[in-house]
MARBA-3410 file (N, C-alpha, C, O; in Angstrom, 1 decimal):
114
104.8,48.7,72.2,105.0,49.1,73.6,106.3,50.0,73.6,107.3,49.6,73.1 ~ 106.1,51.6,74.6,107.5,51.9,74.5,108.8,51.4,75.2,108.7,50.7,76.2 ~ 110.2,52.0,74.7,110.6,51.5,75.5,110.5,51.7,76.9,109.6,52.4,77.1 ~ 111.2,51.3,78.1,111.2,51.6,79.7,111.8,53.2,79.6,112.3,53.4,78.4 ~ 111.9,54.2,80.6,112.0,54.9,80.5,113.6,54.7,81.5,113.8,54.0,82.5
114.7,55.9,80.5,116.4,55.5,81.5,115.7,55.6,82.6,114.5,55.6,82.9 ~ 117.3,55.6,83.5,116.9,55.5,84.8,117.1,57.1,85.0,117.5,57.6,84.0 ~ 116.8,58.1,86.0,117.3,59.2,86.0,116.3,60.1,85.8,115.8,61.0,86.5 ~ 116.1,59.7,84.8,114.6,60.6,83.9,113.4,61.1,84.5,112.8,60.0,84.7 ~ 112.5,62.1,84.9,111.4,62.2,85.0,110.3,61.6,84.5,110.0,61.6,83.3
109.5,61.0,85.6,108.0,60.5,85.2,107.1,61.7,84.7,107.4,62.8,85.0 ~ 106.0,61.2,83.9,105.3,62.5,83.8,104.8,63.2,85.3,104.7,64.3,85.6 ~ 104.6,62.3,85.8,104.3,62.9,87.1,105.2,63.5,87.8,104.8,64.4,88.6 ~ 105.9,63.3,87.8,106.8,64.1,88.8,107.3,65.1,87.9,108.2,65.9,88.4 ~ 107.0,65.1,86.7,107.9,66.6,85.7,106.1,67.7,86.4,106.1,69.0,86.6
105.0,66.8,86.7,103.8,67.9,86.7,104.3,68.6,88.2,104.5,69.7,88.7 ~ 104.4,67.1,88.5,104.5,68.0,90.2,105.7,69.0,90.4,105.7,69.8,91.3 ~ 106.4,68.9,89.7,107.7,70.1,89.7,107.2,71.0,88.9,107.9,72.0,89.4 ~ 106.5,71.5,88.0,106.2,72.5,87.6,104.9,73.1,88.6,104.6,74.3,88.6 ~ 104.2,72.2,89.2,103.4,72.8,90.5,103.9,73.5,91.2,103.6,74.7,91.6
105.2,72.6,91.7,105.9,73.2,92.2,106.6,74.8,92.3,106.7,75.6,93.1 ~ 106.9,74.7,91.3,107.3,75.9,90.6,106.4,77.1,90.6,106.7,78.2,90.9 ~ 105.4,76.7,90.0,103.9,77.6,89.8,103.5,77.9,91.2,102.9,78.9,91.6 ~ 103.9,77.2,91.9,103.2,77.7,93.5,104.3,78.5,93.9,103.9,79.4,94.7 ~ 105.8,78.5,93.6,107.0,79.1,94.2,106.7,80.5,93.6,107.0,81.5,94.2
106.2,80.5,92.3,106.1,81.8,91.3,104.9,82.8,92.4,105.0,84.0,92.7 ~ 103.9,81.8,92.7,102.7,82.4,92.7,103.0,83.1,93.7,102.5,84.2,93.7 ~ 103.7,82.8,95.0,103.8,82.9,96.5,105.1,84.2,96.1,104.8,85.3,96.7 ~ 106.2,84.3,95.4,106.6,85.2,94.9,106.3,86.4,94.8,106.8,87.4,95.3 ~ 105.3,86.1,93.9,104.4,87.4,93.3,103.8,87.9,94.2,103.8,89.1,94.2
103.1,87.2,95.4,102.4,87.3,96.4,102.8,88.3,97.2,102.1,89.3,97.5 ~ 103.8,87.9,97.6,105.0,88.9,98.4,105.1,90.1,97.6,104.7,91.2,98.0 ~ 105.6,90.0,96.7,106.4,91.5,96.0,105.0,92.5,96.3,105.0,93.6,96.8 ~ 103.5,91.5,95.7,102.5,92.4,95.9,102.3,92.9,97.8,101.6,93.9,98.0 ~ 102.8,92.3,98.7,102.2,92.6,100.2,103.8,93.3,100.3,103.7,94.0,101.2
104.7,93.3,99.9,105.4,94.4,100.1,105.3,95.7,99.7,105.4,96.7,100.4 ~ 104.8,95.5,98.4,104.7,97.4,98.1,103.3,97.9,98.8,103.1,99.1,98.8 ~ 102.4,97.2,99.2,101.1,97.3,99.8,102.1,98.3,101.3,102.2,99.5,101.7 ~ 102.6,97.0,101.6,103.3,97.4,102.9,104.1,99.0,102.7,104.0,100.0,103.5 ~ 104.7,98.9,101.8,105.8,100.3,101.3,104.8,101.2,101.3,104.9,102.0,102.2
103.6,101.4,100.5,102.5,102.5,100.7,102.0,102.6,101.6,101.9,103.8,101.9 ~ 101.5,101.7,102.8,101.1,102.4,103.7,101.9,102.6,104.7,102.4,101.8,105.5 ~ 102.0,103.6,104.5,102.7,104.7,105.5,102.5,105.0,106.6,103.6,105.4,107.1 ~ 101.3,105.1,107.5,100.9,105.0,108.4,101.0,103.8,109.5,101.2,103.8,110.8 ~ 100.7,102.7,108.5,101.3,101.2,109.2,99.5,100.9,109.4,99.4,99.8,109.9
98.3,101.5,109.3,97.4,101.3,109.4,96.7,99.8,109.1,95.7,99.3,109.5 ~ 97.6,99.5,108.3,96.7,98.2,107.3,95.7,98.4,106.1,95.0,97.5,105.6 ~ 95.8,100.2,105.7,95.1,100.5,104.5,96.1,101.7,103.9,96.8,102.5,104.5 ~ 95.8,101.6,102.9,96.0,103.2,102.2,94.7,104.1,101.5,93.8,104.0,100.7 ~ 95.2,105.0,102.4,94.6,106.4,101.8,94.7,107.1,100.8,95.4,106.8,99.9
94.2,108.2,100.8,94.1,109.1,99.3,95.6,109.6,99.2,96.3,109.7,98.2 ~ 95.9,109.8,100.6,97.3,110.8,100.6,98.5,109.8,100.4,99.5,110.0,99.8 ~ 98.1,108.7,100.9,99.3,107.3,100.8,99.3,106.9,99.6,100.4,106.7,99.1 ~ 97.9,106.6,98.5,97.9,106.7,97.0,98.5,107.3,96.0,99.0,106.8,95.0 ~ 98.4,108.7,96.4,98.6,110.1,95.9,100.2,109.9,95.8,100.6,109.9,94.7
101.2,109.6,96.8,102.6,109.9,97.1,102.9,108.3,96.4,103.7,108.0,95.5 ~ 102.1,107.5,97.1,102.9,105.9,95.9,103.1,106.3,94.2,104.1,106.3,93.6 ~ 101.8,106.5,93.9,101.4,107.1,92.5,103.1,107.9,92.1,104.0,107.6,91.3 ~ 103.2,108.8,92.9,104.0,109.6,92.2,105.3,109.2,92.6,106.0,109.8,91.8 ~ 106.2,108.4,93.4,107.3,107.4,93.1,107.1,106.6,92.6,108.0,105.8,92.8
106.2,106.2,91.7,106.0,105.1,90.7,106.0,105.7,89.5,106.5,105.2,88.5 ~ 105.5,106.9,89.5,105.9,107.3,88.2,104.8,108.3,87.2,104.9,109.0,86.2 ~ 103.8,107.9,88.0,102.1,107.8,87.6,101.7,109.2,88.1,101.7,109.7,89.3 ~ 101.4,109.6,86.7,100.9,111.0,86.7,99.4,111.3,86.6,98.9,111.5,85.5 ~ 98.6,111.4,87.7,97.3,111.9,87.5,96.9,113.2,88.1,97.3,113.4,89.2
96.2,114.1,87.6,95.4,115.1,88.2,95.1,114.4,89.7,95.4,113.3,90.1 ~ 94.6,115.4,90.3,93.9,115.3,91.8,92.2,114.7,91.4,91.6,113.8,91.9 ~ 91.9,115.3,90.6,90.8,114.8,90.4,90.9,113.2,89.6,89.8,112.5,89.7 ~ 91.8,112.8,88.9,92.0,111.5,88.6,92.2,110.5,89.7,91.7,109.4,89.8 ~ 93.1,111.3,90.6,93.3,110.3,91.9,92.2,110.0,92.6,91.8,108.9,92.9
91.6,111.2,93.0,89.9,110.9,93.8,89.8,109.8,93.1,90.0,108.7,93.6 ~ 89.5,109.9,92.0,88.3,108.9,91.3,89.0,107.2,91.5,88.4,106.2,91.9 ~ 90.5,107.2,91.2,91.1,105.9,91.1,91.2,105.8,92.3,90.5,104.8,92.4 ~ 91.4,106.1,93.6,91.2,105.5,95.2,89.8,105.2,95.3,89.5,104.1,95.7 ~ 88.7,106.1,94.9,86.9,105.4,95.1,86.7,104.2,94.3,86.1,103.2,94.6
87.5,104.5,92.7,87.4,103.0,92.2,87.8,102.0,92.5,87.5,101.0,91.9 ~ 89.1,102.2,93.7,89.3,100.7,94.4,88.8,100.4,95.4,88.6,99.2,95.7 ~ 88.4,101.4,96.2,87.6,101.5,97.1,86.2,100.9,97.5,85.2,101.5,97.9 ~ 86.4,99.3,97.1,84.8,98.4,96.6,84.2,98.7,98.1,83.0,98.9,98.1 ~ 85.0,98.7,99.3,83.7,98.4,100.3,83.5,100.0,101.0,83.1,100.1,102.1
83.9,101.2,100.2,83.7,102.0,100.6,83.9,103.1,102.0,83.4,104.2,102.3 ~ 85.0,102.1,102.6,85.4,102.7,103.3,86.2,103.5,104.0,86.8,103.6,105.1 ~ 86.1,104.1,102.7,87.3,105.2,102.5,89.1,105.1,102.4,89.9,105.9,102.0 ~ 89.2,103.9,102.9,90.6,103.3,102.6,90.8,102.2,101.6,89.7,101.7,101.3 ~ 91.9,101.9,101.0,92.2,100.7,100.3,93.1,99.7,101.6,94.1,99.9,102.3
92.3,98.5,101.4,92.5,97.6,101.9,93.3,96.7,101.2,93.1,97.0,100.1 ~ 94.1,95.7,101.2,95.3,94.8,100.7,94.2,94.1,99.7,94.5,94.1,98.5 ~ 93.2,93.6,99.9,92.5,92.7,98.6,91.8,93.8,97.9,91.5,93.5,96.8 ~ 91.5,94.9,98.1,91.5,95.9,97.1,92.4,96.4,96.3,92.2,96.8,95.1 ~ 93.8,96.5,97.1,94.9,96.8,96.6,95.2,96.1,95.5,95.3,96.7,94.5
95.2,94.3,95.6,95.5,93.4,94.4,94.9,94.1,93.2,95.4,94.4,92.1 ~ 93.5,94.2,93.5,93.0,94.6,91.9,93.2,95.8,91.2,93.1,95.9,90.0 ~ 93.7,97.0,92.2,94.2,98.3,91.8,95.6,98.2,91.3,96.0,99.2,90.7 ~ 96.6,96.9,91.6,97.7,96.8,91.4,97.4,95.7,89.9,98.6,95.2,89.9 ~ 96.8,95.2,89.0,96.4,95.1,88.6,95.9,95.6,86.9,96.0,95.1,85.8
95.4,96.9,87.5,95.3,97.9,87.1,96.2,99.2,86.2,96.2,99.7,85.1 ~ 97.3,99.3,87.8,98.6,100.2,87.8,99.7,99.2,88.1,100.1,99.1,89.2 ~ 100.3,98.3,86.9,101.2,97.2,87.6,102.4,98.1,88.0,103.4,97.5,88.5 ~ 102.6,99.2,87.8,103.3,100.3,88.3,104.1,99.7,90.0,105.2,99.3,90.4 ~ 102.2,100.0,90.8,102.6,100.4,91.9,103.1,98.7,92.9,103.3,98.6,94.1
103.2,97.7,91.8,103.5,96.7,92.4,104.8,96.7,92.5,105.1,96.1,93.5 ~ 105.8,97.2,91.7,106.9,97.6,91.7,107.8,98.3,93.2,108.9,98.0,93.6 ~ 106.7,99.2,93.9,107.4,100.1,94.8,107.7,99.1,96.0,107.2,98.1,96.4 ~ 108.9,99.8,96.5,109.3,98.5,97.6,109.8,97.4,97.8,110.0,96.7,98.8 ~ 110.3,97.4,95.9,111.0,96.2,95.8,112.6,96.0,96.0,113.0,94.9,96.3
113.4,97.0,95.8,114.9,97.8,96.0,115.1,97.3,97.7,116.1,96.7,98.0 ~ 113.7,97.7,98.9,113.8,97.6,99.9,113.6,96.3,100.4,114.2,95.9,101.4 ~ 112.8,95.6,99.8,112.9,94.1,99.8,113.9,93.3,99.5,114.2,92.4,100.3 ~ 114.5,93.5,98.7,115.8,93.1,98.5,117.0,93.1,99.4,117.6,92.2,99.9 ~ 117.2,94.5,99.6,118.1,94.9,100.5,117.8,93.9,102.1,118.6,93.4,102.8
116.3,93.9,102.2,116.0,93.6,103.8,116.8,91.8,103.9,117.1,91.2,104.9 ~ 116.8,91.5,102.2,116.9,90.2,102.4,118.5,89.7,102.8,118.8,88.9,103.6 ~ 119.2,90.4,102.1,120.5,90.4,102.1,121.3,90.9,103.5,122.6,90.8,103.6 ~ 120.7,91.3,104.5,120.8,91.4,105.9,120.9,90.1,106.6,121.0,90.1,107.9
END
């Protein structure tokens, strides 16, 4: 039989639930940084980005493509076709380009520190 466990110490259960914890604090994190730079691209304030809002993120991020690369990567996120990228399209294009998850974060910060 082992011994009792000190006093002080974590149960296994509660070392799980603190690392849930944590895993959910990470997750909701990530979550944000990703609906900020979503937010920082669209420029319009629409609730989507466009070729032209893609086009100009792309290139403060860093990301060098032809025009005709860009076409193609806005239609390949572009699952429902409707000519914009939508925020759950975004996730998987960001994803993709963990680049553009980046953009918006300088300004996130700052907004926080206000």
């Amino acid at each position: 039989k082992p011994p009792p466990a000190a006093s002080g110490s974590a149960s296994p259960e509660a070392a799980t639930a603190a690392a849930s914890r944590g895993a959910t604090a990470s997750a909701a994190a990530a979550e944000a940084r990703l609906r900020g730079a979503f937010d920082f691209m669209d420029l319009d304030g629409s609730g989507a980005i466009g070729k032209r809002e893609l086009y100009k993120a792309c290139e403060a991020a860093g990301i060098e493509k032809s025009r005709a690369e860009m076409l193609e990567l806005h239609q390949a996120a572009d699952k429902d076709g409707s000519g914009q990228i939508e925020y759950s399209e975004f996730k998987a294009l960001a994803k993709r380009l963990p680049q553009l998850a980046d953009l918006g974060v300088d300004r996130l910060s700052d907004s926080d520190s206000d």
